[in-house]
C-alpha positions in Angstrom: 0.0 0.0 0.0 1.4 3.4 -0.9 1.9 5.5 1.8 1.7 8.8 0.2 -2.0 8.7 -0.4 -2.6 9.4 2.7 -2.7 12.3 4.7 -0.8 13.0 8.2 -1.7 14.8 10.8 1.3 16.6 12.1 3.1 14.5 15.1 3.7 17.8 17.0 -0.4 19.0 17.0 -1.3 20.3 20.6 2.9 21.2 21.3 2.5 24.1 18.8 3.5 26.6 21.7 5.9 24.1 23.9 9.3 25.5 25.1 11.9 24.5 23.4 13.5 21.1 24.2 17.4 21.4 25.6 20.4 20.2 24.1 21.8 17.9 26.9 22.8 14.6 26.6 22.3 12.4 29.4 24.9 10.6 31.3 25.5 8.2 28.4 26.4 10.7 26.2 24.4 9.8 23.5 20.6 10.2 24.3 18.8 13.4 25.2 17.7 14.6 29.4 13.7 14.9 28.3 12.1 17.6 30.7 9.8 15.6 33.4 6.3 16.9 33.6 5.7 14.0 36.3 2.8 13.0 34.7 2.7 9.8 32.3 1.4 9.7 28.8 -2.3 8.8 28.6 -1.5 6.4 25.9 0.1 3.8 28.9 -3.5 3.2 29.9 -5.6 3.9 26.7 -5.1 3.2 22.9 -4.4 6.7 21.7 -7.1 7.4 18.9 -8.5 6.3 16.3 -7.7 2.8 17.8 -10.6 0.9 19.1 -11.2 0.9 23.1 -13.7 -1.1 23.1 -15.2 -4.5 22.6 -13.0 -5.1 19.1 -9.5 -4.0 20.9 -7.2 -2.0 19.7 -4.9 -4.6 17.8 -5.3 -8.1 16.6 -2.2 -10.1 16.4 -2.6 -12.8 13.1 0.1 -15.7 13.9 0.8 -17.6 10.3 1.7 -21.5 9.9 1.9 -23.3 6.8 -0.8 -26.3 7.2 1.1 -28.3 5.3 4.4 -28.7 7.0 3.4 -31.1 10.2 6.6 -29.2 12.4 4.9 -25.7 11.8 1.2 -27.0 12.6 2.8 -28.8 15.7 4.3 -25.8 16.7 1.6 -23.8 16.0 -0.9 -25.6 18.5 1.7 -25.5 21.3 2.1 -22.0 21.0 -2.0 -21.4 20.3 -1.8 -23.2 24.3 0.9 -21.8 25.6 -0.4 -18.6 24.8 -4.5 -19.3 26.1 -2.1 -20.5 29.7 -0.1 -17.7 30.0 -2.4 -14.9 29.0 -5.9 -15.8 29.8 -6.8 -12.4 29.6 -6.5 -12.3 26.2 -9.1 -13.3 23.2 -7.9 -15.8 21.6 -9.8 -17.6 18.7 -9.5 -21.4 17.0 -6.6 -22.6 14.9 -7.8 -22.6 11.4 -6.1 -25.2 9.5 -6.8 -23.4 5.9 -6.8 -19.6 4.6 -9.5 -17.9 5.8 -10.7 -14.1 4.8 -7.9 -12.4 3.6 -5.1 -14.9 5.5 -3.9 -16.9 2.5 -2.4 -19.4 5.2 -3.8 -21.0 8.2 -3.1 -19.0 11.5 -4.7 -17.5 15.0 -5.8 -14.8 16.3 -5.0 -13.1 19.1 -6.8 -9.7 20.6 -4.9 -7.1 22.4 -7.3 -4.4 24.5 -5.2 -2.6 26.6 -1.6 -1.1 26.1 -0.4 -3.0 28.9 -1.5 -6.3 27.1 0.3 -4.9 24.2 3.3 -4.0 26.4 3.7 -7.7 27.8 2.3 -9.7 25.1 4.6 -8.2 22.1 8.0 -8.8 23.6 6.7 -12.4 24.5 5.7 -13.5 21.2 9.0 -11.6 19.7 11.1 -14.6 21.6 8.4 -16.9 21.4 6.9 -17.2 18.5 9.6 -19.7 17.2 9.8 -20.0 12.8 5.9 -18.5 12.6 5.3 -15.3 11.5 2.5 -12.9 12.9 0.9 -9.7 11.4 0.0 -7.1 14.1 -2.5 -4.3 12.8 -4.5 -1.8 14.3 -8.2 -1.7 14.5 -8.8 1.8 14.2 -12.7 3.5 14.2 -14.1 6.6 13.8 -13.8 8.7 16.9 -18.4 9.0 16.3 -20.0 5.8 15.0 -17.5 3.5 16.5 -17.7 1.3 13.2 -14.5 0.8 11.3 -13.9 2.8 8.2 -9.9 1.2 7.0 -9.7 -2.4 7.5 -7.8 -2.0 4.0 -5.5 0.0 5.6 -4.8 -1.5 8.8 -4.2 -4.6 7.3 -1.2 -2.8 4.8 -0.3 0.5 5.6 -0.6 0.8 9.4 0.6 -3.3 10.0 4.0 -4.5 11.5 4.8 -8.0 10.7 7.0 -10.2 13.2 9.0 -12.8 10.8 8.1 -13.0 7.5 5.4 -11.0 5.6 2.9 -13.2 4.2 0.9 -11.6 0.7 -2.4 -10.6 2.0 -5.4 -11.1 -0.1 -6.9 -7.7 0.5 -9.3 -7.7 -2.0 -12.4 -8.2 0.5 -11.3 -5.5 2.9 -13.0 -2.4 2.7 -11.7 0.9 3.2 -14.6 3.8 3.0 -11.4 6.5 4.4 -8.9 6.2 1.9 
């Protein structure tokens, strides 16, 4: 998906009349001293908008195996348990053993609602998730019906892949927003 359809809102919107930030490096001499407001970012306890709060989550995490190789499908379905043990707070859905919607390989699904979910379950599954790949994408929605308006790009433009990226068919995915 090409990038520069798209427009973006500037990164800096709300600092317009912020101090300037200083020059000094911190004791390791290479990164910045940030000035301390003692209050955390928001975004460590909600999804920053337009990502979905609410009963959809704010990212699904797609984990691929090829059905076909018996090592990858075993490891698959250990890591499918491993993962409903370890995070039962999590939604996760059923193994599908062929493609399914616009997953051209069989996989799971995982549902991430909170940014501390995020927080723990990403690093996990970076050291975890063995010779599998995953797609993590955003579900984003519009901030007044709720519904979402760029599956399209979610699925493309906004996605990080862990491992490999596996060709999407995105054909079926709609994207009203583009």
């Amino acid at each position: 998906m090409d990038a520069s359809q798209y427009t973006y809102p500037s990164p800096l919107a709300g600092y317009e009349n912020a101090p300037p930030l200083p020059e000094e490096k911190a004791e390791d001499g290479k990164s910045y001293v940030n000035p301390q407001t003692g209050v955390l970012s928001k975004s460590y306890e909600r999804f920053a908008a337009p990502l979905d709060n609410g009963r959809r989550g704010g990212f699904d995490v797609h984990i691929y195996y090829f059905q076909n190789n018996l090592s990858q499908t075993q490891f698959a379905k250990e890591l499918w348990e491993r993962i409903r043990r370890e995070f039962p707070e999590l939604r996760i859905y059923k193994l599908w053993d062929r493609p399914v919607g616009p997953h051209p390989i069989a996989m799971f699904e995982v549902n991430l609602f909170t940014p501390a979910q995020f927080g723990a379950f990403i690093p996990w599954l970076v050291i975890n998730r063995g010779p599998l790949s995953a797609l993590l994408h955003p579900n984003t929605v519009d901030s007044v019906t709720g519904k979402s308006t760029e599956e399209l790009r979610d699925h493309t433009q906004r996605a990080t892949w862990l491992g490999e990226r596996v060709i999407l068919d995105t054909s079926m995915l709609k994207n009203t927003s583009a």
